[in-house]
N, C-alpha and C positions, 0 to 999 in steps of 0.2 A: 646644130643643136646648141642652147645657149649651158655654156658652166654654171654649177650652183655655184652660188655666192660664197664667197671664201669665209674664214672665222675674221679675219679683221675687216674684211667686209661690213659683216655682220655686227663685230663691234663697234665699229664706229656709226652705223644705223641706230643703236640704243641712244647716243645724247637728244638724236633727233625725235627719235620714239618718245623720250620721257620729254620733252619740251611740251611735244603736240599733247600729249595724256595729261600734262598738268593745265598749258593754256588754256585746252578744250572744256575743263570742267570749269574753270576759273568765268571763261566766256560765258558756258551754260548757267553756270552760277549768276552771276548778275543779269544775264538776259532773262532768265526767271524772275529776276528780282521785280524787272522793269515789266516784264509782260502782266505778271500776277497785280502789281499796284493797279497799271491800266484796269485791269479786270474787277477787280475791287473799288475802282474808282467809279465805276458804273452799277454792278451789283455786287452783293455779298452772297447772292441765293447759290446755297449748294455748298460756299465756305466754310469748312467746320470749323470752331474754336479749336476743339481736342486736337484735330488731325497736324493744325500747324504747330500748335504747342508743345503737342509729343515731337515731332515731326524736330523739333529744339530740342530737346530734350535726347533722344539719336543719337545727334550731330554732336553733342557737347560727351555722351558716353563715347563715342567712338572718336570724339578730341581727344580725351583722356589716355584712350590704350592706344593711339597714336605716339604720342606723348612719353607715355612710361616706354614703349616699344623703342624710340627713337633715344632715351636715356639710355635701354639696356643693350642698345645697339645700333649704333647712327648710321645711316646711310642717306644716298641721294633719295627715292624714294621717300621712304617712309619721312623726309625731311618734308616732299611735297607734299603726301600724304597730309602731314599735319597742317602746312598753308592752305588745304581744298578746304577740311572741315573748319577750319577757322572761317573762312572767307563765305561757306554756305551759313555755315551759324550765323555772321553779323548780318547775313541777305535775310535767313530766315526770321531774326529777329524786329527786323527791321519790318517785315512784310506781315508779323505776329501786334505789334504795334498798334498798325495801320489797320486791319483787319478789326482791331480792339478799338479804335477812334472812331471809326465807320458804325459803330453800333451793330455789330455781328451776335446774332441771337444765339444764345445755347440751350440748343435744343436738348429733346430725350435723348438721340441718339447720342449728343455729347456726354450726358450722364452714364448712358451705358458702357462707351467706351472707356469712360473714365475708373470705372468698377472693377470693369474686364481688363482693361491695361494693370490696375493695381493688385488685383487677384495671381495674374501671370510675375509680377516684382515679387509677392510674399513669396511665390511659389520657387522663382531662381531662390530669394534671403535664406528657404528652408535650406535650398539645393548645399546652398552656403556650406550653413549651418553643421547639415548631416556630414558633409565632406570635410567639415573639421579647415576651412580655405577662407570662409567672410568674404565680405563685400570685396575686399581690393581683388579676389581671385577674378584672371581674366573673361573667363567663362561664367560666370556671375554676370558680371557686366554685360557680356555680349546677351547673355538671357533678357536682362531689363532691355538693352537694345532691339534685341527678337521682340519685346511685346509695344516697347514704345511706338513701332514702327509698323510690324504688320497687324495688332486690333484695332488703330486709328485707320489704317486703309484698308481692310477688310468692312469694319462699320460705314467709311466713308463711302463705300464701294453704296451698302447699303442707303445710305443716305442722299446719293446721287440719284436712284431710282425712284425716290420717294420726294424728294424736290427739286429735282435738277440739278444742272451743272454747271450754269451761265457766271457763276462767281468764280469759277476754276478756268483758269488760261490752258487753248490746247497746249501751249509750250511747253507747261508744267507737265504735264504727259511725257511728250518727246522726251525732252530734256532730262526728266528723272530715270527714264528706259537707257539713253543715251551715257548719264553721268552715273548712274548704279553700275552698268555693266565695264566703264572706263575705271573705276575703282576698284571692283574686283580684279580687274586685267592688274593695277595699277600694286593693290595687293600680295598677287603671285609675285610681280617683279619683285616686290621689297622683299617674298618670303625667300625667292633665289637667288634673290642678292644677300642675303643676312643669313638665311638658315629658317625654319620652323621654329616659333615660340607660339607660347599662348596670348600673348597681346595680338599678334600679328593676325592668327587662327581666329581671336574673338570678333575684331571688325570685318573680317570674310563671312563668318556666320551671320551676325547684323546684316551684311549687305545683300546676303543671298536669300533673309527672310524680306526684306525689303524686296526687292528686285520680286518674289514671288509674288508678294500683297501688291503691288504696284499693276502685275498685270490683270488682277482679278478686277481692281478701282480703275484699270484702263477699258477693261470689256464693258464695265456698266456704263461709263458715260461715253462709248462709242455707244451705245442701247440706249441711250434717250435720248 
């Protein structure tokens, strides 16, 4: 019968662990980048404006309490942490752009999303507000990330079924199933490496309403 792995076993398994959790997304990051251009380069149908826009908009909240996190507490982690969201932000921006050059329509469903995304931001400002904490509180933030993230792929979810999905790369699928759950993993590390705080707590709430909305937008275009 084989022995469990000893504790410096184990320790020395972690540099390798966070190499492969940081490459892995950095990979998926830019292979998104290049699969979705292709995708785009042939159609736009099914591409929402709102979905990549917010979709930035996310990335750049959850840059930020990366950010203030790794100020109020530096680690390896949460240092990668901040190179993923850097690195998906310039992919997404880049692919926001391009989307924008192609003549990408904005439809209803982009206005609705846009309402309902802003109605859930007043609704954290109030959460703010009553709790006497403001915008900089981290749970604030991670709220505008809860809605930036899942009323664009929940309506996107909608808007796939109602015109298809031929402008969205399967990648983008994979890849966001693959790299949401690598960041949450990537998350606990920092939190057990550092301790529990509210930066650290805000972008696991963000990615866990992402990761939710993601599989709902992944059932409707496996359904058309």
């Amino acid at each position: 019968m084989t022995a469990p792995p000893t504790a410096a076993a184990l320790a020395a398994r972690e540099p390798r662990l966070d190499a492969f959790l940081f490459w892995g997304q950095i990979l998926c990051a830019l292979a998104f980048g290049a699969t979705q251009l292709r995708a785009l380069h042939h159609s736009v149908a099914g591409a929402s404006v709102s979905w990549i826009g917010l979709w930035l908009a996310f990335l750049l909240v959850n840059l930020s309490l990366a950010l203030e996190a790794r100020r109020r507490q530096p680690g390896r982690a949460i240092q990668q942490t901040v190179q993923i969201y850097t690195v998906w932000s310039a992919v997404c921006a880049v692919v926001l752009i391009y989307l924008l050059l192609r003549g990408a329509q904005w439809y209803p469903m982009d206005s609705l999303t846009a309402a309902l995304t802003a109605v859930g931001v007043g609704v954290s400002l109030l959460y703010g507000k009553l709790s006497g904490r403001g915008i900089q509180d981290p749970y604030v933030r991670a709220g505008f990330a809860v809605f930036f993230k899942g009323v664009p792929q929940l309506t996107l979810a909608w808007h796939i079924l109602g015109h298809g999905g031929e402008g969205i790369a399967a990648f983008a699928f994979i890849a966001g199933h693959i790299t949401i759950n690598m960041r949450l993993w990537q998350v606990w590390r920092a939190i057990r490496e550092a301790g529990w705080d509210r930066h650290r707590g805000g972008i696991a709430i963000g990615e866990a309403a992402n990761e939710v909305s993601w599989v709902i937008a992944t059932v409707a275009w496996l359904s058309v």
